[in-house]
NUFI-599109 format. One record per residue (C-alpha): x, y, z; residue in one letter; residue number from 1. Coordinates in nm, 2 decimals, always signed. Example, Ala and Ser with C-alpha at 12.3 -4.5 7.8 and 13.67 -1.06 7.14 Angstrom:
REM NUFI-599109
    east   north      up  type  seq
   +1.23   -0.45   +0.78     a    1
   +1.37   -0.11   +0.71     s    2
***
This chain:
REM NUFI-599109
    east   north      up  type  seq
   -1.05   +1.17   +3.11     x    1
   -0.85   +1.20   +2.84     x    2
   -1.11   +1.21   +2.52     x    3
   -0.84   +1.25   +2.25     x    4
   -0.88   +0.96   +1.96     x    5
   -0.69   +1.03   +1.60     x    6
   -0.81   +0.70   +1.52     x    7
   -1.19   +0.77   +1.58     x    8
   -1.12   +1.10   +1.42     x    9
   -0.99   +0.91   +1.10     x   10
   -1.27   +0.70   +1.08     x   11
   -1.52   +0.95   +1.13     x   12
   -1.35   +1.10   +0.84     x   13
   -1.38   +0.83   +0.59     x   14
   -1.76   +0.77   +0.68     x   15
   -1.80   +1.09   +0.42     x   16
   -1.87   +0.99   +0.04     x   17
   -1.60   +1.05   -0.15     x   18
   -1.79   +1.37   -0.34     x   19
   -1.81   +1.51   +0.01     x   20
   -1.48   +1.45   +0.17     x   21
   -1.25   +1.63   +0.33     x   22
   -0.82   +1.62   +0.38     x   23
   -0.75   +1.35   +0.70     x   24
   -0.74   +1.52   +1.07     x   25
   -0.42   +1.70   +1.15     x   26
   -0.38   +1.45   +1.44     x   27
   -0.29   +1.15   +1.25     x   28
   -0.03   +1.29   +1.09     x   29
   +0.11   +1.52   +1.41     x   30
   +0.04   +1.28   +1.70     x   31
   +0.31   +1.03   +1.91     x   32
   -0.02   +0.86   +1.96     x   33
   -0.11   +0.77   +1.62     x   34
   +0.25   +0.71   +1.50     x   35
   +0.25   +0.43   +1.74     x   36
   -0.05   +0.30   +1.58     x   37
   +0.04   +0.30   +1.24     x   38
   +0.40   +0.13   +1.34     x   39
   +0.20   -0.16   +1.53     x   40
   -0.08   -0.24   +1.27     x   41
   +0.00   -0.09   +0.98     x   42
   +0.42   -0.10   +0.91     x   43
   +0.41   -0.41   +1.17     x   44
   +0.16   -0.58   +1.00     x   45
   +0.21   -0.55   +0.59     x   46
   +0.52   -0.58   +0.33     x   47
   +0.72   -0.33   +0.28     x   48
   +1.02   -0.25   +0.01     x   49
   +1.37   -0.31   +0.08     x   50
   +1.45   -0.20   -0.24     x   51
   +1.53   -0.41   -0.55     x   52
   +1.61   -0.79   -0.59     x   53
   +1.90   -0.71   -0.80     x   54
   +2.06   -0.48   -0.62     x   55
   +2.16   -0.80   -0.35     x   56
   +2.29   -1.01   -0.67     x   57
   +2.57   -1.17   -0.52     x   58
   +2.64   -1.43   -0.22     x   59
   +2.69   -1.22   +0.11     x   60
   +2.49   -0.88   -0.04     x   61
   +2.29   -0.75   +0.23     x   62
   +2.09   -0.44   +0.36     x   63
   +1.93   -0.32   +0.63     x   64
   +1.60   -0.20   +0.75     x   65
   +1.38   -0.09   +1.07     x   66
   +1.03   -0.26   +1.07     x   67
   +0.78   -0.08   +1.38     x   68
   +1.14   -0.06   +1.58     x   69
   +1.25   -0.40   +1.50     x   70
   +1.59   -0.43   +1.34     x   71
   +1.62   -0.63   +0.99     x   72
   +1.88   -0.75   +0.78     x   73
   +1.81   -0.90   +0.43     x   74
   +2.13   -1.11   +0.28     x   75
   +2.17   -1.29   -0.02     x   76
   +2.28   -1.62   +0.08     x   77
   +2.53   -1.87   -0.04     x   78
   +2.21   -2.06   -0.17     x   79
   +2.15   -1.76   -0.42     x   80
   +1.83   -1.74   -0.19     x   81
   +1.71   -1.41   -0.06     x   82
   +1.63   -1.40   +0.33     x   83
   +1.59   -1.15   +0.56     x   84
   +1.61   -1.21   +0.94     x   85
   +1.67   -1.06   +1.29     x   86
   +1.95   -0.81   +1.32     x   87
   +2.04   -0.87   +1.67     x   88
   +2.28   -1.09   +1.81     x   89
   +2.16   -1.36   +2.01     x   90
   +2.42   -1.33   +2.29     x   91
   +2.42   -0.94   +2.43     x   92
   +2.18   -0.79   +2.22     x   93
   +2.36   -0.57   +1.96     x   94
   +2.30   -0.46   +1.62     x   95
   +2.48   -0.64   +1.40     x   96
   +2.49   -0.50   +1.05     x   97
   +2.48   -0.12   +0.94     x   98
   +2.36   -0.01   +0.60     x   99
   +2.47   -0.23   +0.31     x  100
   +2.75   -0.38   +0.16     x  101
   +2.89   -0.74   +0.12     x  102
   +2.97   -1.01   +0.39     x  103
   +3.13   -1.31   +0.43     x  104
   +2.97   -1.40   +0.75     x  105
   +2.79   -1.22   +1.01     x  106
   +2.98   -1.13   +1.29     x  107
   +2.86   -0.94   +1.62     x  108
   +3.08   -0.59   +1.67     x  109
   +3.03   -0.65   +2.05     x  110
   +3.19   -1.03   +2.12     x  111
   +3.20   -1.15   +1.79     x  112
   +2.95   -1.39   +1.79     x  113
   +2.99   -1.54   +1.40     x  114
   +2.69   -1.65   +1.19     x  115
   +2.64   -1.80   +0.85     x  116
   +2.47   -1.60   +0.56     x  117
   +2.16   -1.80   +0.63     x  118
   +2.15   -1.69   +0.99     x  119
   +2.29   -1.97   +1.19     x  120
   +2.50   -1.96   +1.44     x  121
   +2.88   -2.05   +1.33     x  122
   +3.09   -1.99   +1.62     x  123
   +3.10   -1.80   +1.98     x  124
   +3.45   -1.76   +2.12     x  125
   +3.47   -1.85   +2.53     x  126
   +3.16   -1.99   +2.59     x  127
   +3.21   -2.38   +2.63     x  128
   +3.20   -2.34   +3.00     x  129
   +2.82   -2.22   +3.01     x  130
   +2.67   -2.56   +3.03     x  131
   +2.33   -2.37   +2.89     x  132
   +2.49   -2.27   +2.61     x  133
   +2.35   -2.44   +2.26     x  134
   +2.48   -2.37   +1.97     x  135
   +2.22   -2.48   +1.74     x  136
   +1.97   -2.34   +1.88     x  137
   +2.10   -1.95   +1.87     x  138
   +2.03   -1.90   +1.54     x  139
   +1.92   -1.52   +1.43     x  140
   +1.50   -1.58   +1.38     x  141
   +1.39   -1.59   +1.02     x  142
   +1.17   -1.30   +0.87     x  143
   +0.96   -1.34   +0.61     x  144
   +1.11   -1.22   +0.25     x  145
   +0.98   -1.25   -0.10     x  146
   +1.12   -1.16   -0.45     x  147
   +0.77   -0.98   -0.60     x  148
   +0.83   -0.89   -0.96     x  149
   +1.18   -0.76   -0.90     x  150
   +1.09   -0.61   -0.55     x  151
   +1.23   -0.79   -0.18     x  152
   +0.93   -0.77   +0.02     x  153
   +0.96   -0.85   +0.35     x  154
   +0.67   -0.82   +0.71     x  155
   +0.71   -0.95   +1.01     x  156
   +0.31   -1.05   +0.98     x  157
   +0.39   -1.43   +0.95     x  158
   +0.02   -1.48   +0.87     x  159
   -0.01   -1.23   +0.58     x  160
   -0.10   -1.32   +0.24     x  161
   +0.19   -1.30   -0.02     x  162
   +0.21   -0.99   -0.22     x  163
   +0.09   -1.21   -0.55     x  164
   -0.22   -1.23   -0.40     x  165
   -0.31   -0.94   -0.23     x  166
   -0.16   -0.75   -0.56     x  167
   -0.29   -0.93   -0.79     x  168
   -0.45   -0.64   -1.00     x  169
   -0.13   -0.52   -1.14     x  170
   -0.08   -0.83   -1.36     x  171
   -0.41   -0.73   -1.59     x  172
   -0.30   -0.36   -1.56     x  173
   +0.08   -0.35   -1.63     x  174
   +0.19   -0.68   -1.68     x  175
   +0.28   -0.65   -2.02     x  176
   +0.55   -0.39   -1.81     x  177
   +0.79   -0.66   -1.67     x  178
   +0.89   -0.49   -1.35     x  179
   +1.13   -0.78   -1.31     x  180
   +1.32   -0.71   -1.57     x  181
   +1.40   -0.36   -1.53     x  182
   +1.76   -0.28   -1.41     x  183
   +1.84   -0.05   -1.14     x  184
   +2.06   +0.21   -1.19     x  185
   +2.05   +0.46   -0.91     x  186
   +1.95   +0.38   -0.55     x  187
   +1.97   +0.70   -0.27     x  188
   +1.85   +0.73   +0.10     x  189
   +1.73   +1.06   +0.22     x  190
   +1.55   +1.17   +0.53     x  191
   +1.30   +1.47   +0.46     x  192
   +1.10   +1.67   +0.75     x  193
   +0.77   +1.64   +0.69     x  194
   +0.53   +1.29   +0.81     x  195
   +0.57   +1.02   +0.55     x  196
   +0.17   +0.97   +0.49     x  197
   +0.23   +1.34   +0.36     x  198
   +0.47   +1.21   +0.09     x  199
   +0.29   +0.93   +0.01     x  200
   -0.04   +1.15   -0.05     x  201
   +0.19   +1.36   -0.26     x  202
   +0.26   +1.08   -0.52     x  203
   -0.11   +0.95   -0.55     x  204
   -0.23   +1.28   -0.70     x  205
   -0.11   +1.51   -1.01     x  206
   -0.35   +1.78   -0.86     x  207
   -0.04   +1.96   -0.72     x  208
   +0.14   +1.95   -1.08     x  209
   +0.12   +2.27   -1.18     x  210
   +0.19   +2.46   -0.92     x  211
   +0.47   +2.25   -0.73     x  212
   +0.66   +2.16   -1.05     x  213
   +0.59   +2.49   -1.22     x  214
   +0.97   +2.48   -1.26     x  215
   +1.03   +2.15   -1.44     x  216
   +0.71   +1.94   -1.59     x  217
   +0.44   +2.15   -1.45     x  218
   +0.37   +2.33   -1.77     x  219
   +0.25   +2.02   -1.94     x  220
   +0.01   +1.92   -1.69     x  221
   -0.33   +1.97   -1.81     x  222
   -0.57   +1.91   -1.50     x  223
   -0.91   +1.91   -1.71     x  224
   -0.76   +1.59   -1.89     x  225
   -0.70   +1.42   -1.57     x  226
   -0.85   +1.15   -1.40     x  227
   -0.85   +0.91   -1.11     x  228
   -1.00   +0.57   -1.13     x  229
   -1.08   +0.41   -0.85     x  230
   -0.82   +0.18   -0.65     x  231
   -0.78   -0.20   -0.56     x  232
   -0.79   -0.32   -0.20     x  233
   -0.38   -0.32   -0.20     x  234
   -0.31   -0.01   -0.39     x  235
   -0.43   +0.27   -0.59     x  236
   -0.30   +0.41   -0.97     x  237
   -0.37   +0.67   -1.23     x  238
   -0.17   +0.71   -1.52     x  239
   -0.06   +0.96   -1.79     x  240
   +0.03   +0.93   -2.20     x  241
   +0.36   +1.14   -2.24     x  242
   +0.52   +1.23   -2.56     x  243
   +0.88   +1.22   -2.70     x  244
   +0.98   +1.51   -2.52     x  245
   +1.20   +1.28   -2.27     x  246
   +1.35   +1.00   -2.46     x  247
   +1.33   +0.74   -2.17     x  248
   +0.96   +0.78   -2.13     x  249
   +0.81   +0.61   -2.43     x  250
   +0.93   +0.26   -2.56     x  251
   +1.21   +0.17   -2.74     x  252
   +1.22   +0.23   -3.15     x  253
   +1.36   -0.15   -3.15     x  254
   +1.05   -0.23   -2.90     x  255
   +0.78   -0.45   -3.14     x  256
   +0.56   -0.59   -2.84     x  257
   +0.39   -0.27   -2.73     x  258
   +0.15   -0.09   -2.95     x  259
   -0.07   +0.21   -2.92     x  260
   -0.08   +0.40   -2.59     x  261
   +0.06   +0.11   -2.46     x  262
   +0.36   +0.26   -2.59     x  263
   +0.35   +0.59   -2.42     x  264
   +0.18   +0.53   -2.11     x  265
   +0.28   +0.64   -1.79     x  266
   +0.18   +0.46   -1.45     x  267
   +0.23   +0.61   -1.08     x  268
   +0.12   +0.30   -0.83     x  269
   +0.08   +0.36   -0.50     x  270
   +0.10   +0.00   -0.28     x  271
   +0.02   -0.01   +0.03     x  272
   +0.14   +0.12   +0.28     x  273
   +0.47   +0.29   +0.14     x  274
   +0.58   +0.18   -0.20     x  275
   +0.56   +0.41   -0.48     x  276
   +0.63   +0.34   -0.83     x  277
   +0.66   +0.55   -1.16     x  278
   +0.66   +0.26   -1.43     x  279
   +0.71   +0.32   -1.77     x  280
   +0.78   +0.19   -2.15     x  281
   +1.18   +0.31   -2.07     x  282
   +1.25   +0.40   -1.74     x  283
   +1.11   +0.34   -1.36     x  284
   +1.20   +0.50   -1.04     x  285
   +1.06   +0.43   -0.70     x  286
   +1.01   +0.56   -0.31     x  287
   +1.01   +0.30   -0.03     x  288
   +0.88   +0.51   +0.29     x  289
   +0.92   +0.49   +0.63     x  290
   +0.84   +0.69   +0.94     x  291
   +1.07   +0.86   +1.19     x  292
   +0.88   +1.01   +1.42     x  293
   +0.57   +1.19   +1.34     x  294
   +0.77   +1.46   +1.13     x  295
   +1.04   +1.29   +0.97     x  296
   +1.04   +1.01   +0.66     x  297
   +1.31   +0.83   +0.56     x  298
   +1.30   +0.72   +0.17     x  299
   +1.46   +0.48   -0.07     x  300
   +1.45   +0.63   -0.33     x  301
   +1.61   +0.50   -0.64     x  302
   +1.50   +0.35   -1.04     x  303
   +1.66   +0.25   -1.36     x  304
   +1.57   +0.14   -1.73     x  305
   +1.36   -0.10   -1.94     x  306
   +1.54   -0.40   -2.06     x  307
   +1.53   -0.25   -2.41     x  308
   +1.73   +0.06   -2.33     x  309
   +2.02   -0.16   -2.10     x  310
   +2.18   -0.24   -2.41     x  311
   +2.09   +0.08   -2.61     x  312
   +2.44   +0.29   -2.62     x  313
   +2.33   +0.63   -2.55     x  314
   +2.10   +0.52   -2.27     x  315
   +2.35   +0.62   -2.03     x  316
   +2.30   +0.98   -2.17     x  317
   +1.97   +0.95   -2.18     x  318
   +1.93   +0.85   -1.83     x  319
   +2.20   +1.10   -1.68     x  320
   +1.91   +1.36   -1.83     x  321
   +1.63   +1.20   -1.66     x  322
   +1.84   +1.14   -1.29     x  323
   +1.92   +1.53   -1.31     x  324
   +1.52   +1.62   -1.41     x  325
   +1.35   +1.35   -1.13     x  326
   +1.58   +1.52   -0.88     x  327
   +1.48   +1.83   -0.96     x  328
   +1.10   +1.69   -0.94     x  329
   +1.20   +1.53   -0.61     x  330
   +1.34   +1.87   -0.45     x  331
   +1.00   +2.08   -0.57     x  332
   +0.83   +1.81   -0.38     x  333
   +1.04   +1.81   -0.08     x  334
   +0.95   +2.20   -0.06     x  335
   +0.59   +2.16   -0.06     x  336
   +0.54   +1.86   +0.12     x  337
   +0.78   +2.02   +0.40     x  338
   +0.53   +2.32   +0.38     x  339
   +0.25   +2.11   +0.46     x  340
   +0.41   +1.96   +0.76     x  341
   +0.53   +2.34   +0.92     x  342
   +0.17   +2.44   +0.80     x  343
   +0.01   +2.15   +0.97     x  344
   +0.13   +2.28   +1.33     x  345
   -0.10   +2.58   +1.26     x  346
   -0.35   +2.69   +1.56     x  347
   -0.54   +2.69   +1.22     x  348
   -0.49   +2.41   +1.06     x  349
   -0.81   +2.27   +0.95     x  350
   -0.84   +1.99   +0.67     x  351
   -1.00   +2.12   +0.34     x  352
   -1.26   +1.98   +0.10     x  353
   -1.09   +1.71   -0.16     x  354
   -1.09   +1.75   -0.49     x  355
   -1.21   +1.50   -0.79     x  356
   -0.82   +1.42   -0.87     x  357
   -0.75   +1.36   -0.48     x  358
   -0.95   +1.04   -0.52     x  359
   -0.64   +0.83   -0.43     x  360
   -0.61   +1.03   -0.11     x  361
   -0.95   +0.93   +0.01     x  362
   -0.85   +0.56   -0.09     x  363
   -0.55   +0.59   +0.09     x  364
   -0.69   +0.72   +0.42     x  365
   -0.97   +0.47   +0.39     x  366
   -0.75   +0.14   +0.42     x  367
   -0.51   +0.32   +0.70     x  368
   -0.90   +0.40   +0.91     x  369
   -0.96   +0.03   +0.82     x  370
   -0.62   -0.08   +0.97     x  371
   -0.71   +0.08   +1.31     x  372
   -0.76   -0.12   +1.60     x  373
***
């Protein structure tokens, strides 16, 4: 009888207070068996990031995505309405859109099968003598899509609260930030080798600053000065105060809305299950995760600038700066999360005690034990 259970392992491990917890099991970050669980009820049943709303701006924009093994498309429609839908033809099966780019109708690479933008089916060459055949009734099937505060949001839950709702915290703690306004400038896909609950971890806690970016901002990390509040049901945060020292990170000199730290706060928000977001006066930049395969993660990773430094002409330069420094940041983390990941497949790889600023961590294994079936 096979005994072995990462699940009940998980929960066992979030039964512990918080001031006596430890790291999650190896196995739910190393095992088929997991994976297979978090892709059913945890990426199969929640929204996830496509990326940004503006970066599908015009009619026939679209991207792509992979939802628990379920291909996705997202297109901007004639309508100006954002949708996202199935990415398979109706007729043999295939894929039907790769990456993104722009579109003047969807048509199937295998017997070109046509559909509109909005996923109906236009046209299918040879098939008026299949007296089955109906035409309006081959549509591609609709996914749900929403534009959150600048984000496209998308789960194939159809029952799942909107994003508004079940995130409704981060209007009282950085609405006077509007995420919908900022403009993306940057947008990058990379695939890194370690599990993606690794990465995300990585982001909730600034415990690993001074060591893992001892080559870029670790030095100004004090960790006696830090501290982790607790989360919300959807997500978790902390944030920082920054100085001058990178021009982007404060608000605008022209900026007379914000006042006090309100001006030089930094927030890092983790949503559940794979959106991260650094959010400040001047600039934001983001992570969109998702699995492949137990030690693989692919990422979206891109960001961009306040409305107030758009039009501001040496924000090109200043952002140029910041791009080269958050890559850099990204790389450091790339090392050490890939460590944990090689170090994880240890004979001796045994979960250690958390620490006060790994708070988020706890949080974060918490809902994923409470997502188990």
């Amino acid at each position: 009888m096979n005994i072995f259970d990462p699940a009940a392992e998980l929960r066992a491990n979030v039964a512990t207070p918080f001031d006596q917890a430890q790291a999650m099991p190896v196995s739910v970050y190393t095992s088929d068996e997991f994976l297979a669980l978090e892709q059913e009820h945890v990426f199969g049943k929640s929204w996830l990031c496509a990326g940004r709303a503006e970066s599908l701006a015009e009619p026939g924009d679209y991207t792509t995505m992979e939802i628990a093994g379920e291909p996705v498309a997202v297109i901007r429609g004639r309508d100006g309405t954002l949708r996202a839908m199935s990415n398979v033809c109706r007729h043999r099966m295939s894929v039907l859109l790769e990456g993104r780019g722009n579109i003047r109708t969807i048509t199937c690479p295998y017997h070109a099968w046509v559909y509109n933008l909005d996923g109906s089916l236009r046209g299918a060459p040879a098939m008026d003598m299949n007296k089955s055949f109906c035409k309006e009734a081959m549509g591609l099937p609709q996914i749900r899509c929403v534009d959150w505060k600048g984000w496209i949001m998308v789960t194939l839950d159809p029952d799942l609260p909107e994003p508004g709702e079940t995130l409704k915290e981060i209007d009282d703690l950085v609405g006077y930030l509007p995420m919908e306004d900022y403009v993306e400038t940057f947008r990058e896909e990379h695939r890194w080798n370690t599990n993606w609950k690794i990465l995300a971890e990585n982001f909730m806690e600034s415990y690993h600053l001074p060591m893992c970016h001892g080559g870029t901002i670790g030095g100004a990390v004090d960790l006696r000065k830090m501290t982790c509040p607790e989360g919300f049901s959807g997500f978790n945060y902390h944030h920082i105060l920054k100085d001058d020292s990178i021009a982007l990170s404060i608000a605008h000199k022209d900026n007379t809305t914000l006042e006090g730290d309100d001006r030089y706060r930094t927030w890092l928000l983790a949503i559940y299950p794979s959106l991260m977001i650094t959010l400040t006066p001047g600039y934001f930049w983001y992570l969109s995760l998702m699995p492949d395969g137990p030690g693989g993660v692919k990422i979206l990773y891109g960001g961009g600038l306040h409305p107030d430094f758009v039009k501001d002409p040496d924000a090109e330069q200043h952002f140029n700066t910041l791009k080269g420094l958050l890559d850099d940041v990204n790389d450091e983390d790339r090392g050490c999360t890939e460590r944990v990941w090689k170090g994880m497949q240890s004979k001796h790889a045994v979960p250690g005690a958390l620490s006060h600023l790994e708070r988020p961590n706890y949080e974060f294994a918490t809902w994923i034990a409470s997502r188990m079936p």
